[in-house]
C-alpha positions as CSV (number, residue, x, y, z in Angstrom):
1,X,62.9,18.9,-98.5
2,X,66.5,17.8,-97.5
3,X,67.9,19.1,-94.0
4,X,68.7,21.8,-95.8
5,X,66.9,24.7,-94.6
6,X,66.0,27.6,-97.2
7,X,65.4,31.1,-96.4
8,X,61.9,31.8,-97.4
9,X,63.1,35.4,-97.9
10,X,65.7,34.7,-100.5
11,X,62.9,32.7,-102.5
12,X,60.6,35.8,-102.1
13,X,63.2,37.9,-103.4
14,X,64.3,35.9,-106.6
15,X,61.1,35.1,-107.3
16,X,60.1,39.1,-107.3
17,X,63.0,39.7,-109.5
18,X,61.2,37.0,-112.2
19,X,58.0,38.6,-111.5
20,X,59.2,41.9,-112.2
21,X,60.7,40.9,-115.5
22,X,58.1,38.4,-116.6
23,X,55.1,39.2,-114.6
24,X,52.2,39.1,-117.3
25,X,53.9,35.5,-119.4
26,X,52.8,33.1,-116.6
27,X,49.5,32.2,-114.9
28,X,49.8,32.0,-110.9
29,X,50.2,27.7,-111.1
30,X,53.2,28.5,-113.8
31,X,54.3,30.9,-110.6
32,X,53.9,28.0,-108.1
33,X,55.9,25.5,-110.3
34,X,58.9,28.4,-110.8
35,X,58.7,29.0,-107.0
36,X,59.5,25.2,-106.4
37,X,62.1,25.5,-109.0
38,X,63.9,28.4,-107.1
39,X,63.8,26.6,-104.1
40,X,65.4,23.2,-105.3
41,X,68.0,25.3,-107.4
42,X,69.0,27.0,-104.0
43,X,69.1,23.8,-102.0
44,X,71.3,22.0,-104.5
45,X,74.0,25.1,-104.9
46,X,73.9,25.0,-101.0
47,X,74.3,21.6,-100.8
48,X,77.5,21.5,-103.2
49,X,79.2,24.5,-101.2
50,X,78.8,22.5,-98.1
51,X,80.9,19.5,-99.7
52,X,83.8,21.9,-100.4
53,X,86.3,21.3,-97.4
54,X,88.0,25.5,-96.5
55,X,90.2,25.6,-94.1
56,X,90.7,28.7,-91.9
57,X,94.2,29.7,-94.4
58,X,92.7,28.3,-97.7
59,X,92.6,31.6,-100.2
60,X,90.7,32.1,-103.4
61,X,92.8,31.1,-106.7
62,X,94.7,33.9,-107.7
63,X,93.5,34.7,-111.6
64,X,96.8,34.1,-114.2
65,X,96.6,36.1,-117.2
66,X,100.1,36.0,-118.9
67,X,102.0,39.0,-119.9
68,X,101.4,39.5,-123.8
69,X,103.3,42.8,-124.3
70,X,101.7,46.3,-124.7
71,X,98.2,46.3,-125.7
């Protein structure tokens, strides 16, 4: 793994969501190979927030939706 570190708890929690929802379609090695997917899909979203630069008076983007009249 990269230096990355990963909360084991947030993969134990995603990963009961899936079972909860899909329990009885996979076998326990399907499980294992899901479990590994979880964890790569959290390092890589953590690893693309990290290469966003914020500084301490950066603001979300306000959302522009134009003025069509009366609905």
């Amino acid at each position: 793994m990269r230096d990355t570190e990963i909360d084991e708890a947030q993969i134990d929690l995603r990963l009961a969501m899936l079972k909860h929802w899909y329990g009885d379609l996979l076998s326990e090695e399907q499980w294992a190979d899901v479990r590994e997917g979880v964890r790569e899909e959290l390092v890589e979203v953590a690893d693309a927030l990290r290469t966003v630069e914020l500084g301490y008076d950066d603001e979300p983007f306000p959302l522009f939706a134009p003025y069509r009249g009366e609905d």
